[in-house]
PyMOL commands that place a pseudoatom at each C-alpha (Angstrom):
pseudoatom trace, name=CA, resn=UNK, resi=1, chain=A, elem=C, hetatm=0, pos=[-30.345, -2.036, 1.387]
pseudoatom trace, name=CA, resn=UNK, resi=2, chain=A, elem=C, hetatm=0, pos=[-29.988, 1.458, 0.617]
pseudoatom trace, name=CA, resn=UNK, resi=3, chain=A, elem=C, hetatm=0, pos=[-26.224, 1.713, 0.998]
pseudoatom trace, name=CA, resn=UNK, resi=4, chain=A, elem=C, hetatm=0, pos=[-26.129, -1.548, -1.580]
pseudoatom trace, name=CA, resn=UNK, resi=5, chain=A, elem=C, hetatm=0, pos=[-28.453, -0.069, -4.115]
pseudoatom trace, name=CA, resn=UNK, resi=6, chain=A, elem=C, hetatm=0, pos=[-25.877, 3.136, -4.150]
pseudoatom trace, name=CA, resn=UNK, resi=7, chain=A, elem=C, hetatm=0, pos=[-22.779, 1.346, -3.968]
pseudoatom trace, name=CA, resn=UNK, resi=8, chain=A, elem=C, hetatm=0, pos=[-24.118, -0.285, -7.138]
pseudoatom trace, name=CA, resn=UNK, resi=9, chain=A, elem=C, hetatm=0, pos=[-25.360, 3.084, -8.918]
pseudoatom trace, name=CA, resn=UNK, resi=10, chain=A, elem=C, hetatm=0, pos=[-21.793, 4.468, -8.200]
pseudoatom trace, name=CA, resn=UNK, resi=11, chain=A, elem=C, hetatm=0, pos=[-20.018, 1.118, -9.892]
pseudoatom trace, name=CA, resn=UNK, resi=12, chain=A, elem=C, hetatm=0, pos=[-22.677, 1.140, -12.850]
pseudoatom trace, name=CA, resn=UNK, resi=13, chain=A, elem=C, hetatm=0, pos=[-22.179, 4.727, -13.454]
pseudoatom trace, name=CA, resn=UNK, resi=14, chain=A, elem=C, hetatm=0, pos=[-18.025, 4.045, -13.027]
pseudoatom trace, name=CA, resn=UNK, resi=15, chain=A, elem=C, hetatm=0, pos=[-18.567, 1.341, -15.783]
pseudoatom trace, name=CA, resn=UNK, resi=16, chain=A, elem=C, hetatm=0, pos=[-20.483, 3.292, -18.200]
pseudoatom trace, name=CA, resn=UNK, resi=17, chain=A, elem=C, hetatm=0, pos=[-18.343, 6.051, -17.726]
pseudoatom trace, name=CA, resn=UNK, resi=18, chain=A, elem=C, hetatm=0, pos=[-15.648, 3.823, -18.981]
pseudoatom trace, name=CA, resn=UNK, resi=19, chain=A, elem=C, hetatm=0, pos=[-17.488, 3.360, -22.285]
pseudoatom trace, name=CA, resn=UNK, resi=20, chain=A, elem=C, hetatm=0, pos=[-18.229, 6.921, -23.141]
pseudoatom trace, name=CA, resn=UNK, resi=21, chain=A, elem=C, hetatm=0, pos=[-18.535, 7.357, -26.637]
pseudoatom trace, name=CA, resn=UNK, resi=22, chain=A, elem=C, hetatm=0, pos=[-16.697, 9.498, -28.852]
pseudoatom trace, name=CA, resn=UNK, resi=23, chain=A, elem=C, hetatm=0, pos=[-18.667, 11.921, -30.946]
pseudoatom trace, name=CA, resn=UNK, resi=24, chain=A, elem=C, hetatm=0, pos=[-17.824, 14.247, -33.570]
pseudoatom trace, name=CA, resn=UNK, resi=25, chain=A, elem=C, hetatm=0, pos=[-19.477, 17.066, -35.630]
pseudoatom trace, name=CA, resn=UNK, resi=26, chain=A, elem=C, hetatm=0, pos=[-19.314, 18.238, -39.292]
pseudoatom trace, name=CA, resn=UNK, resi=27, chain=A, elem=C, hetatm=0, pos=[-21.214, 20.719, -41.562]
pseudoatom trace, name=CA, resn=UNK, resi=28, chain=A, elem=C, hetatm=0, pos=[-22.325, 19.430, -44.290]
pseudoatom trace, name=CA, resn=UNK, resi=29, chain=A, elem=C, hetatm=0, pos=[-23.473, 22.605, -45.915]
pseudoatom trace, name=CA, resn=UNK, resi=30, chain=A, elem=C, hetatm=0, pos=[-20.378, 24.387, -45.144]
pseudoatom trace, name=CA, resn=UNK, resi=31, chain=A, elem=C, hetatm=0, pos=[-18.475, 21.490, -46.801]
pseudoatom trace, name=CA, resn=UNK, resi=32, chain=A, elem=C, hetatm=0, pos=[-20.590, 21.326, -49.849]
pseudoatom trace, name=CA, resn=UNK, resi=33, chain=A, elem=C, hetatm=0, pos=[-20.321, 25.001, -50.448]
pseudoatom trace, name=CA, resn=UNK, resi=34, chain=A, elem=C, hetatm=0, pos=[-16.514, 24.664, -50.193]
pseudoatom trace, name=CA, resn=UNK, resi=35, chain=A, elem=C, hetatm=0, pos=[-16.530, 22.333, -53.083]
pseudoatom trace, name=CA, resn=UNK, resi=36, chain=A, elem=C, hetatm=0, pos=[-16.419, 23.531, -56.516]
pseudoatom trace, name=CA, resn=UNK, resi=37, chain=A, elem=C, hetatm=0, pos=[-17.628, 20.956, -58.470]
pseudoatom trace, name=CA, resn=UNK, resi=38, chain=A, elem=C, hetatm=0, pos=[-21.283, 20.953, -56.063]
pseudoatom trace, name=CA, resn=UNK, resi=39, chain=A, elem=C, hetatm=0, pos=[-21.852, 24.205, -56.992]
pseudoatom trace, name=CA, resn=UNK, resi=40, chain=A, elem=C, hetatm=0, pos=[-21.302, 23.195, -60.684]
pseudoatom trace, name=CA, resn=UNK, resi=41, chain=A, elem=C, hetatm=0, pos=[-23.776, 20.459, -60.091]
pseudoatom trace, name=CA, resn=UNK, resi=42, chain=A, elem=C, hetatm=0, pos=[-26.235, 23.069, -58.430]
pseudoatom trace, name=CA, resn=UNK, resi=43, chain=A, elem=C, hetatm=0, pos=[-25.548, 25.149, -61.593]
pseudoatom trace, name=CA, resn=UNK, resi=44, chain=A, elem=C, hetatm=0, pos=[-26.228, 22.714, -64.165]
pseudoatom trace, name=CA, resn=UNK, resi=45, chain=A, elem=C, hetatm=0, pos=[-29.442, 21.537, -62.353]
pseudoatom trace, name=CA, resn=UNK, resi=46, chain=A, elem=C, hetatm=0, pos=[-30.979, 24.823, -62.244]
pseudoatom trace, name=CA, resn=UNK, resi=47, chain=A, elem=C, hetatm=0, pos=[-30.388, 25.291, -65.765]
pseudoatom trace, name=CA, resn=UNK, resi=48, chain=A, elem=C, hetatm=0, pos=[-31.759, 21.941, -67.033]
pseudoatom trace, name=CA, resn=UNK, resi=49, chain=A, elem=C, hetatm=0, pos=[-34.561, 22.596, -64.496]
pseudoatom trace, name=CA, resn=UNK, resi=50, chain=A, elem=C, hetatm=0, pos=[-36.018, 25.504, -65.938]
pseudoatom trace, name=CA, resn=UNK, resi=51, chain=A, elem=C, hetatm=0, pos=[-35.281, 24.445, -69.145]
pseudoatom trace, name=CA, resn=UNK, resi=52, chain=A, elem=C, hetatm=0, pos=[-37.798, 21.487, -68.929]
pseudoatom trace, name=CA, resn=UNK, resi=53, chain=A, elem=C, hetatm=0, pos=[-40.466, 23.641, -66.407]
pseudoatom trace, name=CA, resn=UNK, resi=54, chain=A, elem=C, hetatm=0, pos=[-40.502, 25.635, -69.666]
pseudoatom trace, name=CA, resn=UNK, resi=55, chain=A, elem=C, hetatm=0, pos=[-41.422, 22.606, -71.548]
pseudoatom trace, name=CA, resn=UNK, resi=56, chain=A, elem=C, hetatm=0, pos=[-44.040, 21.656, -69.270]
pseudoatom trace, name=CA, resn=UNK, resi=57, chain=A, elem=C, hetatm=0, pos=[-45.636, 25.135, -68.990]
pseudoatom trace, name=CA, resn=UNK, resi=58, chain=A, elem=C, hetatm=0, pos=[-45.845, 25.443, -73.038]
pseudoatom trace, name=CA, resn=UNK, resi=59, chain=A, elem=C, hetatm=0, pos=[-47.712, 22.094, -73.062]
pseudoatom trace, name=CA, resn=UNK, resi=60, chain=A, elem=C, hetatm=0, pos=[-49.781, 23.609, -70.399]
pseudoatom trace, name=CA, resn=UNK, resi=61, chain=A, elem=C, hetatm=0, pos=[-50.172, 26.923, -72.195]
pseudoatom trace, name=CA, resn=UNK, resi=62, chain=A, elem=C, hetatm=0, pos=[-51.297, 24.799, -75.256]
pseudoatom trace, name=CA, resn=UNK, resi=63, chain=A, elem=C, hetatm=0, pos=[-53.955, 23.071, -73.121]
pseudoatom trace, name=CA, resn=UNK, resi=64, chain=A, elem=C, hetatm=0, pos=[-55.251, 26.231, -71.646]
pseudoatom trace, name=CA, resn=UNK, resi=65, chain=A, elem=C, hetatm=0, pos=[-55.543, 28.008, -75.221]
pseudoatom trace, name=CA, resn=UNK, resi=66, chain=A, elem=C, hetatm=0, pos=[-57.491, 25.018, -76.809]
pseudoatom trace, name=CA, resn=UNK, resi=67, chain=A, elem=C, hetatm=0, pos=[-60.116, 25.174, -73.606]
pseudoatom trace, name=CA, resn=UNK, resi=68, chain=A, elem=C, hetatm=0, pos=[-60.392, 28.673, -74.505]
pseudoatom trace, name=CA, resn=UNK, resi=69, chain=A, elem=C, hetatm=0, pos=[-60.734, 28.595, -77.831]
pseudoatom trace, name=CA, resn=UNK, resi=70, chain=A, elem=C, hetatm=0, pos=[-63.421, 25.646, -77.418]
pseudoatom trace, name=CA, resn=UNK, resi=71, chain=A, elem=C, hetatm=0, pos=[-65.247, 28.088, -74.908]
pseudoatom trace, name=CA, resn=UNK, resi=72, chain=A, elem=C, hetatm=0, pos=[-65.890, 30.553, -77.217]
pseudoatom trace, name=CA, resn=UNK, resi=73, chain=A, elem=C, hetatm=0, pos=[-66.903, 28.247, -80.201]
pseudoatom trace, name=CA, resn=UNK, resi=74, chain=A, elem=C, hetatm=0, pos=[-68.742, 25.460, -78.102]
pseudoatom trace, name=CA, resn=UNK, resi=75, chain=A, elem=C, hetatm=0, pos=[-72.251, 26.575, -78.629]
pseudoatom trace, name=CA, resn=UNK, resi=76, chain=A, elem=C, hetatm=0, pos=[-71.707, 26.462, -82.602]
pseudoatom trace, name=CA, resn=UNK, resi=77, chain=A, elem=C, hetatm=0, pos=[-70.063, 23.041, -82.582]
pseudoatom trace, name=CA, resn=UNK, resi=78, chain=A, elem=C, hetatm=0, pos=[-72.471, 19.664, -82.795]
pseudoatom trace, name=CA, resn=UNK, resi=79, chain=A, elem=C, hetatm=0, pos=[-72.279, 17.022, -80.093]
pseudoatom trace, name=CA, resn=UNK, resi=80, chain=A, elem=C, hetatm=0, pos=[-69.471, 14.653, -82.042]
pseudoatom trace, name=CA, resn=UNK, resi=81, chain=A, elem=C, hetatm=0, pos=[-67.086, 18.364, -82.461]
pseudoatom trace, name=CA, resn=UNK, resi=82, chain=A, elem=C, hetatm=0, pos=[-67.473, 19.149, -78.773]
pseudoatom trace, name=CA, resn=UNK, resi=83, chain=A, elem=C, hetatm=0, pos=[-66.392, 15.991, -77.784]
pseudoatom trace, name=CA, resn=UNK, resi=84, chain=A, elem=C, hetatm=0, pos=[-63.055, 15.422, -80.436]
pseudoatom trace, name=CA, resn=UNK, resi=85, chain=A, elem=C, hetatm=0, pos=[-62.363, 19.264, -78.981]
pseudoatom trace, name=CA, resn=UNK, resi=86, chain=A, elem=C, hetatm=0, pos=[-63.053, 18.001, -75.304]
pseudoatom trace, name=CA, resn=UNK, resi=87, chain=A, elem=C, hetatm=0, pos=[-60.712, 14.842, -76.078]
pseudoatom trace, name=CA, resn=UNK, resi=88, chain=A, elem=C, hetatm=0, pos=[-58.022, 16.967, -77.566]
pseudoatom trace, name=CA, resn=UNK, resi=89, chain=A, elem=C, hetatm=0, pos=[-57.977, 19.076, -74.376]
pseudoatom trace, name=CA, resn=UNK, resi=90, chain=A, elem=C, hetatm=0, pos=[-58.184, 16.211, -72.058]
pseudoatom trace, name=CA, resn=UNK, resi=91, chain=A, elem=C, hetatm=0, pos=[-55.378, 14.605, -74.399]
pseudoatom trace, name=CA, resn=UNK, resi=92, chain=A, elem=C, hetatm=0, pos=[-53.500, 18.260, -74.000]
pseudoatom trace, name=CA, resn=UNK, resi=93, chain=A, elem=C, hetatm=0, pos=[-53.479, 18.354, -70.315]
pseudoatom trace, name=CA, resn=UNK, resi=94, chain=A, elem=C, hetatm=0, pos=[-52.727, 14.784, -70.046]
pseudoatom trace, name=CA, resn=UNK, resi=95, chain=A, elem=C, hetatm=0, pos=[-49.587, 15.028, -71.884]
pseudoatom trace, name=CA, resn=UNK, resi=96, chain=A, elem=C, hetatm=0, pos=[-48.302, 18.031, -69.716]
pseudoatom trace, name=CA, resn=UNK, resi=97, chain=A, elem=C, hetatm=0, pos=[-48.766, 16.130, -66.570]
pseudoatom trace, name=CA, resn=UNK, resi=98, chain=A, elem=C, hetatm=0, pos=[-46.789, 13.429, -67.951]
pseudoatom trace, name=CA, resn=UNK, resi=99, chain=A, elem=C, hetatm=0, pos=[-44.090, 15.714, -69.489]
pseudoatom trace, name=CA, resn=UNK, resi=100, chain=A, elem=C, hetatm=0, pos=[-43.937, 16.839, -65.488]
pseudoatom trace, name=CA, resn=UNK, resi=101, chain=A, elem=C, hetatm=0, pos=[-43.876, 13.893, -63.903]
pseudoatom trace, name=CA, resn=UNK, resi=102, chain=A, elem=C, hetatm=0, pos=[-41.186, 12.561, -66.576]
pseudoatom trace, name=CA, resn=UNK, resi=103, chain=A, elem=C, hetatm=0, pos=[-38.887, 15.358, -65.823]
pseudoatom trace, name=CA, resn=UNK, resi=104, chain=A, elem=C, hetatm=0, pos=[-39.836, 16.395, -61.722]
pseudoatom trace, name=CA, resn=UNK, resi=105, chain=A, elem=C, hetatm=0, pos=[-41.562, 12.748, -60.367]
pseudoatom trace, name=CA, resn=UNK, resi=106, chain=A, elem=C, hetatm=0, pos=[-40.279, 10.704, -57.823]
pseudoatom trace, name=CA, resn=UNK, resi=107, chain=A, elem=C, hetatm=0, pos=[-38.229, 8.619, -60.675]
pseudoatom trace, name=CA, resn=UNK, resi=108, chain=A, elem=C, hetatm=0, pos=[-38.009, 11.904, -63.111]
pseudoatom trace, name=CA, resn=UNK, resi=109, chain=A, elem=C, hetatm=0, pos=[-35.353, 13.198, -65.409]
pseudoatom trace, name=CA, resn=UNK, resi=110, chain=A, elem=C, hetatm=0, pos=[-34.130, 16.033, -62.633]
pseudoatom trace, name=CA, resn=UNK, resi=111, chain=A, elem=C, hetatm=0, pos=[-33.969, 12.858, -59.783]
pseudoatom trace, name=CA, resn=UNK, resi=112, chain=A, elem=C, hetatm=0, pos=[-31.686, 10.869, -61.985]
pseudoatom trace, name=CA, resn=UNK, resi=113, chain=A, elem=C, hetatm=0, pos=[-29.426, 13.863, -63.035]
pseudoatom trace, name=CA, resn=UNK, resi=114, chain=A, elem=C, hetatm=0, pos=[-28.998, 15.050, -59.503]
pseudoatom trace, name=CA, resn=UNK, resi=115, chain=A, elem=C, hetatm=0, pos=[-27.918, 11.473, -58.537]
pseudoatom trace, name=CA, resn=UNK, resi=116, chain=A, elem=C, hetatm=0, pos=[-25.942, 11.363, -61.374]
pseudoatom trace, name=CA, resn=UNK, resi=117, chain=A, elem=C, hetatm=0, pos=[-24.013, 15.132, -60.646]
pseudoatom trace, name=CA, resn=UNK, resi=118, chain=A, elem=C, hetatm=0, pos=[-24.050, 14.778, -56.732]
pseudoatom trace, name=CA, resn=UNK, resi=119, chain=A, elem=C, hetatm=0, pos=[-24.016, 11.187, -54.969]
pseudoatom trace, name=CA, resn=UNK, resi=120, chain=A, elem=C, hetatm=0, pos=[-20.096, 11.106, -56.285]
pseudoatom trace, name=CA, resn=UNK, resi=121, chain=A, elem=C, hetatm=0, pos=[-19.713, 14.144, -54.021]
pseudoatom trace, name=CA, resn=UNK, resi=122, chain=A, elem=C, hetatm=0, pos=[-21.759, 12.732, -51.104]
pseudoatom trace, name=CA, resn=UNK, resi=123, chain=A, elem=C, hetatm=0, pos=[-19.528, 9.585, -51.841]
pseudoatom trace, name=CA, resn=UNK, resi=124, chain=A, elem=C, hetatm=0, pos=[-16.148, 10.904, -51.554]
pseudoatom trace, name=CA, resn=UNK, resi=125, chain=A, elem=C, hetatm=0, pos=[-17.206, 13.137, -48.536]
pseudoatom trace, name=CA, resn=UNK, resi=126, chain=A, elem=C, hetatm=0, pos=[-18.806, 10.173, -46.728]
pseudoatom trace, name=CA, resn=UNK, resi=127, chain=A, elem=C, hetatm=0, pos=[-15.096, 7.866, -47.358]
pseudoatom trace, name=CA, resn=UNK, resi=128, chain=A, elem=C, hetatm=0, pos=[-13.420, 11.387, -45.885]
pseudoatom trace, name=CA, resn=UNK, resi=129, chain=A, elem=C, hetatm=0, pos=[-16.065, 11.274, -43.021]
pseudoatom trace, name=CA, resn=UNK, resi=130, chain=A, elem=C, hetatm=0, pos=[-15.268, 7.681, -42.446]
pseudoatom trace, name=CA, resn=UNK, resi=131, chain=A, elem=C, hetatm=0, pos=[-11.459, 7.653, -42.723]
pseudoatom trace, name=CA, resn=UNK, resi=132, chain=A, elem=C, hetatm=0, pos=[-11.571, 10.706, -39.992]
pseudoatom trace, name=CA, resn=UNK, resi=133, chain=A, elem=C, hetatm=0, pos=[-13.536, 8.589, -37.332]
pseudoatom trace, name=CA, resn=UNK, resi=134, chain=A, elem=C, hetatm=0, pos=[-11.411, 5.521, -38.040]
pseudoatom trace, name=CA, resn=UNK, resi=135, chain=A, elem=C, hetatm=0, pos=[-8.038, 7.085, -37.522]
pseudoatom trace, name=CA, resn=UNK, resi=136, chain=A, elem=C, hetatm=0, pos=[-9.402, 9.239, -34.395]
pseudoatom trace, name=CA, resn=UNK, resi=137, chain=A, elem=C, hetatm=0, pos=[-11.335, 6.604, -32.885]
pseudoatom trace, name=CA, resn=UNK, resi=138, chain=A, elem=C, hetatm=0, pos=[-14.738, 8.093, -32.938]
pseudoatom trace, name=CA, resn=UNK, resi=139, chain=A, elem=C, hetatm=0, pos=[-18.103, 6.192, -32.797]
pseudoatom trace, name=CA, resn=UNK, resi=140, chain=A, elem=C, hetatm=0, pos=[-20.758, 8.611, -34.454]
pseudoatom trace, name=CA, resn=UNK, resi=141, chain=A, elem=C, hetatm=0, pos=[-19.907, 11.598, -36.547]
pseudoatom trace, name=CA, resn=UNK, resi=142, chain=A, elem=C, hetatm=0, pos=[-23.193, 13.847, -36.687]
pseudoatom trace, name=CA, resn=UNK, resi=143, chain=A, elem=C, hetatm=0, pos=[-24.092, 16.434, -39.359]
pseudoatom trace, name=CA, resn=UNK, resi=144, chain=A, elem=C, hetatm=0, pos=[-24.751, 19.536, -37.265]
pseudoatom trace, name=CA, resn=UNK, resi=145, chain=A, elem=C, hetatm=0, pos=[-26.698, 21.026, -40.683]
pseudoatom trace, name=CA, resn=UNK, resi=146, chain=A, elem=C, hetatm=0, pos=[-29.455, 18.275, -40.291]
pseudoatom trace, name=CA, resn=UNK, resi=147, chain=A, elem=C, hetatm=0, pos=[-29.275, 18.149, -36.626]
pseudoatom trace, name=CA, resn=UNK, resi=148, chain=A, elem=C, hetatm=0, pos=[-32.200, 19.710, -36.009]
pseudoatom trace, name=CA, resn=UNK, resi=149, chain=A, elem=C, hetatm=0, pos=[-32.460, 19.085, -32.415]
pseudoatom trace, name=CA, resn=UNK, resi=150, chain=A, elem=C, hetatm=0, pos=[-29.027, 19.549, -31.514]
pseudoatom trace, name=CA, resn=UNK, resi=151, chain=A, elem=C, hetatm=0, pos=[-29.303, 22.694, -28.945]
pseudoatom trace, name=CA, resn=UNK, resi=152, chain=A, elem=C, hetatm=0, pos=[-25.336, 23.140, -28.553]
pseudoatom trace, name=CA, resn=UNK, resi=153, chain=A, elem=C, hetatm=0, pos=[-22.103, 21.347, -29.951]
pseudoatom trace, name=CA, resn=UNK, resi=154, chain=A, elem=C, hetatm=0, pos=[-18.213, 22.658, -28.992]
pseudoatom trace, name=CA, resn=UNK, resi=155, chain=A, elem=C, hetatm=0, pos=[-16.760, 24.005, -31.938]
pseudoatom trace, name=CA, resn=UNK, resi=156, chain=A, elem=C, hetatm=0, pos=[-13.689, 21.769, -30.971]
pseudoatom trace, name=CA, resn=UNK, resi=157, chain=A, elem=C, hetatm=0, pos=[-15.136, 18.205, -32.103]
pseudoatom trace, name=CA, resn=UNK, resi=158, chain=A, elem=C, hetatm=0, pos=[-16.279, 19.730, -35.626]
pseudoatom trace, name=CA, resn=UNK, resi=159, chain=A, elem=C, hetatm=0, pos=[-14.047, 17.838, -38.011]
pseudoatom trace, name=CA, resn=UNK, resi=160, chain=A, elem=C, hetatm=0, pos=[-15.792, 19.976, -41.540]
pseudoatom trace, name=CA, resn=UNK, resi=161, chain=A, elem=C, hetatm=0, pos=[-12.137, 21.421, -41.856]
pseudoatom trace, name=CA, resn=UNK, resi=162, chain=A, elem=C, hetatm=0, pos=[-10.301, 18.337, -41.476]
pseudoatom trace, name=CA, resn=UNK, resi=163, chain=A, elem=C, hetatm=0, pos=[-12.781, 16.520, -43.709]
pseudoatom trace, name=CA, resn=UNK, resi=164, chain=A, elem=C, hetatm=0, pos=[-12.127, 19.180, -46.191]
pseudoatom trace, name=CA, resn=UNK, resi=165, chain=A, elem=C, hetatm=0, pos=[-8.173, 18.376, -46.561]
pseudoatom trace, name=CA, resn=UNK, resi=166, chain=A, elem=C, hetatm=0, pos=[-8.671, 15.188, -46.897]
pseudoatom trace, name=CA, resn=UNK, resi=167, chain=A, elem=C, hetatm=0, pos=[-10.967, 16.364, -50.271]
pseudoatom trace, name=CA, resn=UNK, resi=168, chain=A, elem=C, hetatm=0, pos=[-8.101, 18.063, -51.304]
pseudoatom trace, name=CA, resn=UNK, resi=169, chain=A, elem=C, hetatm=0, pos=[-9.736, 21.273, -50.529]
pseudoatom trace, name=CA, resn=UNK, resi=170, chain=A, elem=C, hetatm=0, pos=[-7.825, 23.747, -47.798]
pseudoatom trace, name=CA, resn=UNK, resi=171, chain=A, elem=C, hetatm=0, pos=[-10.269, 26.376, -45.648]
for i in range(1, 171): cmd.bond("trace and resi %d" % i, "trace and resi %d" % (i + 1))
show_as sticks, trace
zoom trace
């Protein structure tokens, strides 16, 4: 029985040998930073970024000075003036968390720009990707820069140079 169980570990091990999978490695953060026009894209976003965090923090600012301001005057003011200057605050902040989810939420201003200024990137680096492991025959092409439990890789099956000519950009 025991010779029969091993016989058949050493044919299934024979057999899956015979599959083995070809595997190869990029960096996508090396690649990006090669690119020109990423960096552009990283450029512009910054900008537009801090031009609308600016927005949002004067709305903010204009909230925060109208609590003040209703602070100091609030034990002058009747009950209707305290709450049309409560409202107006409430109003205030209200519009300042919209302003910041319009520009920075989930479905935001900054979300559809950097779609807009990087998936054509990601595209044409994913068709590069994919040309690669046709032509060489590989089966999974792994990005070492969100690997994050990849331990050790042989710098011989990293393709980011390779994928980089075919961009049209030379290391």
């Amino acid at each position: 029985m025991k010779k029969l169980f091993l016989s058949l570990l050493i044919i299934m091990s024979g057999i899956v040998a015979a599959h083995a999978q070809k595997f190869a490695l990029i960096d996508m953060e090396f690649i990006l930073k090669q690119i020109p026009s990423y960096e552009q894209a990283n450029k512009q976003m910054e900008t537009l970024s801090k031009q609308w965090q600016a927005e949002v923090e004067a709305k903010s600012k204009e909230a925060k000075a109208l609590y003040e301001a209703y602070q100091k005057s609030a034990s002058g003011l009747s009950t209707e003036q305290r709450t049309a200057k409560e409202e107006e605050i409430i109003a205030k902040e209200k519009e300042a968390a919209e302003l910041r989810q319009t520009y920075f939420g989930p479905q935001g201003e900054a979300m559809k720009k950097r779609q807009e200024l990087i998936s054509p990137i990601q595209d044409a680096i994913y068709n590069a990707v994919k040309e690669i492991a046709t032509q060489k025959g590989y089966d999974a092409v792994i990005d070492r820069a969100s690997a994050q439990s990849m331990i050790f890789a042989s710098p011989h099956i990293d393709i980011s140079n390779e994928v980089l000519l075919k961009l049209g950009y030379s290391k």
